[in-house]
N, C-alpha and C positions, 0 to 999 in steps of 0.2 A: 395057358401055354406061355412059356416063357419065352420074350424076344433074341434073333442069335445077331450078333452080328455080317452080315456077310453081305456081300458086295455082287447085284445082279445083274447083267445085261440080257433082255428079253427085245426080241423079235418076232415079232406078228405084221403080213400084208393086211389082216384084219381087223380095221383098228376098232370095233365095239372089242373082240376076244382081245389085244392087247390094253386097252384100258381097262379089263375086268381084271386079266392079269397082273395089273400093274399095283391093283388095288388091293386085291390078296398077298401080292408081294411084299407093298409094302405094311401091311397091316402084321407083318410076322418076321420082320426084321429091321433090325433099328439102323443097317446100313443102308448104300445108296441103291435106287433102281434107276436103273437106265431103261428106255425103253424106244423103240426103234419103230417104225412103218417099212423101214427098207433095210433090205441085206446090205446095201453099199454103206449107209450111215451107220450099221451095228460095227459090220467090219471096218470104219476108220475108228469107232469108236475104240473097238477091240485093239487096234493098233496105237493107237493114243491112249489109253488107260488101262492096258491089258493085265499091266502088275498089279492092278488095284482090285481087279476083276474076279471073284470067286467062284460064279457059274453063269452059265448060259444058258436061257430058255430060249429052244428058237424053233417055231413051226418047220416041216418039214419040207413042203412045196411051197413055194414064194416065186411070184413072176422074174424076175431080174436072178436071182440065183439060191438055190435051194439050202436049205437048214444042215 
């Protein structure tokens, strides 16, 4: 499969699923991955790099504020 460029932000409270995630992610795209344990750090991140940002993977329920 051929790698795409594109630019991830994932979020996971769970961080074995977020590292596994992060690892598939970056294993099939030659852009950056971000990857977050908390909603608050995704979303400053989202607000500090949001033009750069192409998708967001983000669990659904998380303590501090949901997906």
């Amino acid at each position: 499969m051929n790698a795409k460029t594109i630019n991830i932000l994932a979020v996971d409270d769970d961080i074995v699923t977020l590292e596994l995630l992060s690892v598939v992610l970056e294993e099939y795209t030659t852009g950056q991955v971000w990857a977050f344990p908390k909603s608050t750090a995704a979303l400053k991140a989202l607000e500090n790099q949001g033009d750069s940002i192409d998708l967001v993977v983000s669990d659904l329920m998380m303590p501090e504020k949901d997906g």
